[in-house]
N, C-alpha and C positions, 0 to 999 in steps of 0.2 A: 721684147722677145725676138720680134723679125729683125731688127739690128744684130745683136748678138751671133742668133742664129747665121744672119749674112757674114759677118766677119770672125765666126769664128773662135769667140771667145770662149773659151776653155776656163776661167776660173770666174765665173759670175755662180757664185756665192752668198748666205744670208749678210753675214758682214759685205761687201762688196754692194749694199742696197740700204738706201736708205727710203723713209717712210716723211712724207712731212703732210701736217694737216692743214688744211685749206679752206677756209670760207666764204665762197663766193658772195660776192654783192647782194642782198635782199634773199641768199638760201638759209634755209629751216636748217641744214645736214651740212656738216662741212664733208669736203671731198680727203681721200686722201690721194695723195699723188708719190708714185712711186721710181725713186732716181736710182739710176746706177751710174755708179762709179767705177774705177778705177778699169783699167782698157789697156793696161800691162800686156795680155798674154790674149792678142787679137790677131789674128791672119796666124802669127808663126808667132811663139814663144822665147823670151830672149837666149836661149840656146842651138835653137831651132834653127833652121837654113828654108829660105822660100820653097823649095823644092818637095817640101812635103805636102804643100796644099792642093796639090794633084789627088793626093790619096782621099784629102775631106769634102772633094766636091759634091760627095752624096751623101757625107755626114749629115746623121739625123738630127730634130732638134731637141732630144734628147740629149744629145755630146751636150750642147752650149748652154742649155738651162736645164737645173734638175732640180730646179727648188720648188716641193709638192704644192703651195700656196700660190704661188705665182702661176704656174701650169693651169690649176684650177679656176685662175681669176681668167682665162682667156675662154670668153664665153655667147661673144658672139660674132661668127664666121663673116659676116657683114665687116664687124671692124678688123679681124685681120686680114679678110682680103683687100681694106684700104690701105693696111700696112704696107699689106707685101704689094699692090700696087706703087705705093709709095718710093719703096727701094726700086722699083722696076723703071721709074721714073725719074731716078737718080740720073744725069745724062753725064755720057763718058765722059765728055770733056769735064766736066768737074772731079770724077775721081780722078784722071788724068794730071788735072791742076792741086789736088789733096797731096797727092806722092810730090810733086813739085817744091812742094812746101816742106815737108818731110827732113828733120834734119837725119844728116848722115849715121849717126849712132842708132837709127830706129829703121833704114834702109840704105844697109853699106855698101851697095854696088847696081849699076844703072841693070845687071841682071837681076837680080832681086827684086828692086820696083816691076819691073815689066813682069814676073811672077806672079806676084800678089795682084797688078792690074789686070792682070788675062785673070786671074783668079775670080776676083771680084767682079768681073764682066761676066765670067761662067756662072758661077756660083748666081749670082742674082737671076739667069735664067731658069734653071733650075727649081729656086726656094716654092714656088707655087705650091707643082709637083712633090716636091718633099714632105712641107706642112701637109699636103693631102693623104699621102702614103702612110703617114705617120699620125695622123688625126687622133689616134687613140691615144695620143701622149697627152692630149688636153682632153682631163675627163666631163668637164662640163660644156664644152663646146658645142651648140646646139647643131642642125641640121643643116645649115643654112651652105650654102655653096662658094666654092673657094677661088 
C-alpha cells in the first residue's frame, strides 16, 4: 500500500492482485501473502507527460488503493510506520540509479527522469503526513502512532 501510494499507481485493482497461500515451517495456519502486479500506470500513465506529478504530490492514499479489503487489512499503525519508514530510507542514489536503468520507452527524455526523481524525492517526504491526514481511509487501523 506505502509503495503504491509513493509512486503513484493509479490502477491497482482486484484483478491486478494476487493472493497465494503459504505455510510456514512448523505453523498450525498457513499465511496468506498478498502480491501485486503489474505497475503499467506508476508515476505517469503511458499517455501522460511527467509534468503532471506536480499536481499528486498530495494525492491521498485513497487515489492509488481503493480496494475495501485491502484498506481494512492495514491494521496496525506500528507496521505501517515501518513501511513508510522503509520508503523514507530508500536513498537517492538508488532511485537515481532505478531511472539509470530505465529504458527509453518508459522515460523518453533526460526531462522527464529528473521529474518523476524530484517526484519521488518529494512525494516520499511527504507520505508520513499524508497516511496521517488521511488515517480514516484505513478503517481498522488502531491508535497507534504514525
Amino acid at each position: 500500500v506505502v509503495l503504491d501510494v509513493w509512486i503513484c499507481n493509479t490502477d491497482r485493482h482486484a484483478a491486478n492482485l494476487l493472493v497465494r497461500e503459504v505455510r510456514p515451517r512448523g505453523a498450525a495456519e498457513p499465511r496468506l501473502q498478498l502480491l501485486c502486479n503489474d505497475h503499467s500506470h506508476c508515476l505517469v500513465c503511458p499517455s501522460e507527460q511527467a509534468s503532471i506529478l506536480s499536481e499528486r504530490l498530495d494525492s491521498p492514499p485513497s487515489a492509488h488503493v481503493s480496494i475495501d479489503y485491502v484498506l481494512g487489512a492495514i491494521t496496525e499503525a506500528s507496521r505501517l510506520r515501518a513501511a513508510l519508514d522503509r520508503v523514507g530510507e530508500v536513498p537517492e542514489i538508488t532511485i537515481e540509479a532505478a531511472f539509470a536503468e530505465m529504458p527509453a520507452t518508459f522515460v523518453p527524455s533526460a526531462q522527464e527522469a529528473q521529474l518523476m526523481r524530484d517526484y519521488l524525492l518529494e512525494r516520499r517526504v511527504r507520505l508520513t503526513t499524508l497516511f496521517q491526514t488521511h488515517r480514516a481511509t484505513f478503517p481498522n487501523l488502531d491508535e497507534g502512532q504514525l
